[in-house]
N, C-alpha and C positions, 0 to 999 in steps of 0.2 A: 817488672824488672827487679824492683826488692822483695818483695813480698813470695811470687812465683820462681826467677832464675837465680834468688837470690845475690842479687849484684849490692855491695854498697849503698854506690852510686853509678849513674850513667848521664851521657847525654845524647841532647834530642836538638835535630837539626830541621828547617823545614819552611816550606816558600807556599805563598797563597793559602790556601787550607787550612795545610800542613804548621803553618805559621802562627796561626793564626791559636792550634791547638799545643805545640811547642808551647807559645808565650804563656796559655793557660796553665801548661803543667808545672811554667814556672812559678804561676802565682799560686797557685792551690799547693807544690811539694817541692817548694825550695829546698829544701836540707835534703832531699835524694838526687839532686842532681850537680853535677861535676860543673856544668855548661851547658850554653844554649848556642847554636849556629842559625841562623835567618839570612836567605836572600830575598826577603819581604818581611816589611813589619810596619804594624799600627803603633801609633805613637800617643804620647799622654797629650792633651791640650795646655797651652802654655797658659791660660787662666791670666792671671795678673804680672807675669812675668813678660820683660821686654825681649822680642824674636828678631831676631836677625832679618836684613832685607831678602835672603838666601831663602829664610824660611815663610818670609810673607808672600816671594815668589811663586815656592811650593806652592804654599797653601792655594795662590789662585790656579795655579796651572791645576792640581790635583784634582780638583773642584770643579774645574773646564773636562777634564778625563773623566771625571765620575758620570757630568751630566750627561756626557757623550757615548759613552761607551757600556753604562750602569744601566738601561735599559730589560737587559736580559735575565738579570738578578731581581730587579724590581718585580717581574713579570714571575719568574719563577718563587718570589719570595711572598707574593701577595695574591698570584693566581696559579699555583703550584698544577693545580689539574686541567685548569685548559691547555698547559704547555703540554701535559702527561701525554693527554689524547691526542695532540697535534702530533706529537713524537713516537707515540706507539702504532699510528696509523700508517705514516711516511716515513720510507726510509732513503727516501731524497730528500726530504724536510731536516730529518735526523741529521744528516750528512751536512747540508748548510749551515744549519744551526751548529756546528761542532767545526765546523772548515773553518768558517768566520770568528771563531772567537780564535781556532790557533793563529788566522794570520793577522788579528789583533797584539793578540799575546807575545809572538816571536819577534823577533830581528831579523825579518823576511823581505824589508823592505816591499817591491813591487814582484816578490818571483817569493812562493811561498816554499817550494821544493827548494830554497837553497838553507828552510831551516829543516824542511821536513821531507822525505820521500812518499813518493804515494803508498806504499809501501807502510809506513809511520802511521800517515794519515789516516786510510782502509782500516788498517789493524784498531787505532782507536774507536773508530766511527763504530767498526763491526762488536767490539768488546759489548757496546750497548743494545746493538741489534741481535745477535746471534741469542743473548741473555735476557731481552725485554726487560732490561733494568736503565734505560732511557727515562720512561714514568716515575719509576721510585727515586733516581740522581737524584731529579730538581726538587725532591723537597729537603733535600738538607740545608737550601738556603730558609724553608719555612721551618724549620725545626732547629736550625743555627738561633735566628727569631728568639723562638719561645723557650727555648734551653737558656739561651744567657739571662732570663727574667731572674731566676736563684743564684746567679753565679757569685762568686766573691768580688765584691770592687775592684779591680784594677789600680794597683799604686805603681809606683819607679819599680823595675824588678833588678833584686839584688843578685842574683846566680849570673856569673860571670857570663858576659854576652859578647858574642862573635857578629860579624856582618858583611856577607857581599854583594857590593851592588851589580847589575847588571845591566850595561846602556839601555835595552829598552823594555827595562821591567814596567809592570802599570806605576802610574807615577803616584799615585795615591795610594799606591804600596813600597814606591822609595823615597822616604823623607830623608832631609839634608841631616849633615854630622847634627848639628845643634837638637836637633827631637830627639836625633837616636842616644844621646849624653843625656838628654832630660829624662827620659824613656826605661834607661836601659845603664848596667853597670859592668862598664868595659875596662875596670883599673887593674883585673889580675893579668888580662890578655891583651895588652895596649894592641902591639901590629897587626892583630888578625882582626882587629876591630872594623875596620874598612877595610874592604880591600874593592881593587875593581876585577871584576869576571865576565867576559861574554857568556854567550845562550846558550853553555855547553853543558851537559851535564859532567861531561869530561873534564872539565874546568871547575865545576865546582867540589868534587869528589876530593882533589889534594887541599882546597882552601879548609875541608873539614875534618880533613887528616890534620894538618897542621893547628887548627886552631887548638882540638883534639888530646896533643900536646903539651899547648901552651896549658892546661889547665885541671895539671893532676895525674897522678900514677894511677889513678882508679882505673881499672877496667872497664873500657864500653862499649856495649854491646851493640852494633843494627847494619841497616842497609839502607844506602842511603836508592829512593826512588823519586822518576821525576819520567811522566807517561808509559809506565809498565819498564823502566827500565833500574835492574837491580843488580847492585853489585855489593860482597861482602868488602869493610873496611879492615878488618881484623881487629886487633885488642883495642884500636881504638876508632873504632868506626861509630856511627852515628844512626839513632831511632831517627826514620826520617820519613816525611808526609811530602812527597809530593806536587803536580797542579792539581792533581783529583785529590787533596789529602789522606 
């Protein structure tokens, strides 16, 4: 973005993954970016610091979601090739394995077509079948792993930080106001700091427009994606990661 399109500054907006790499780029090249947007974020530990009853609730529900639902990470993060082989062999295996996390992951309630069409569905499942890139996916939770071994510590990050939640985001990826203020430094952009959004990508596109705004004349450049779907923001749209980051 500075180096190659020459820009300034930009920013980078981004949920699950996407989030995950957003928050790195804050801590590794704070002074090139304008802003950060998150509809998921990991948060610092409160160490010796007293938490709110808000956040001690988090903490257990989060914790009850991980143990629950964290199975398939575990499996891809610690046996990366038995999933490979199980996934490059079956492509009804593929398909399950890929059905069940989106109607995990949505606000699908009991009818999973009322966040996605088959149509949606097909098209992701097939991205990985048509491309036999099903095997290679899951190891980037093993290579997430051993990449962060060198990474820089993690401190509060200073680059002005946007936030919205989502009612049924994983909840171990939506902590309460209190983490995300311990976390994250929301003083140049107070109102975009929270906001609430449902499952839309449609919904999320103007909260990073706006935020976008609140935080500088810089120029910035991207597309915001969230399951193959992209759309340009203009002068001030957003580098943006995604569920698949």
């Amino acid at each position: 973005m500075t180096q190659v399109l020459g820009y300034a500054k930009y920013g980078a907006q981004g949920g699950d993954w996407g989030a995950l790499i957003t928050i790195q780029l804050a801590v590794e090249y704070p002074g090139d970016l304008a802003g950060i947007h998150l509809n998921a974020a990991t948060v610092l530990p409160a160490g010796d610091a007293k938490i709110t009853e808000e956040e001690q609730s988090w903490e257990w529900d989060a914790d009850t979601f991980s143990q629950r639902e964290s199975d398939y990470a575990h499996e891809q993060r610690n046996k990366p090739e038995t999933v490979a082989f199980a996934l490059a062999d079956n492509p009804l295996g593929t398909a399950a394995w890929i059905t069940e996390k989106l109607k995990v992951w949505s606000d699908s309630g009991d009818n999973i077509e009322s966040a996605f069409s088959k149509d949606d569905i097909l098209s992701n499942i097939m991205v990985y079948l048509v491309t036999d890139s099903a095997p290679t996916a899951v190891w980037i939770y093993r290579g997430a792993r051993e990449d962060t071994l060198g990474a820089p510590a993690r401190t509060k990050i200073n680059v002005p930080t946007g936030y919205a939640t989502f009612p049924r985001e994983m909840t171990n990826l939506a902590p309460p106001r209190s983490a995300l203020e311990r976390s994250f430094t929301t003083r140049r952009c107070p109102k975009a700091a929270i906001s609430q959004r449902s499952n839309s990508p449609n919904r999320l596109l103007p909260t990073c427009a706006s935020f976008s705004g609140k935080c500088g004349p810089e120029p910035l450049l991207s597309a915001v994606q969230n399951l193959g779907w992209i759309v340009e923001c203009g002068a001030h749209g957003w580098a943006s990661g995604g569920q698949d980051g």
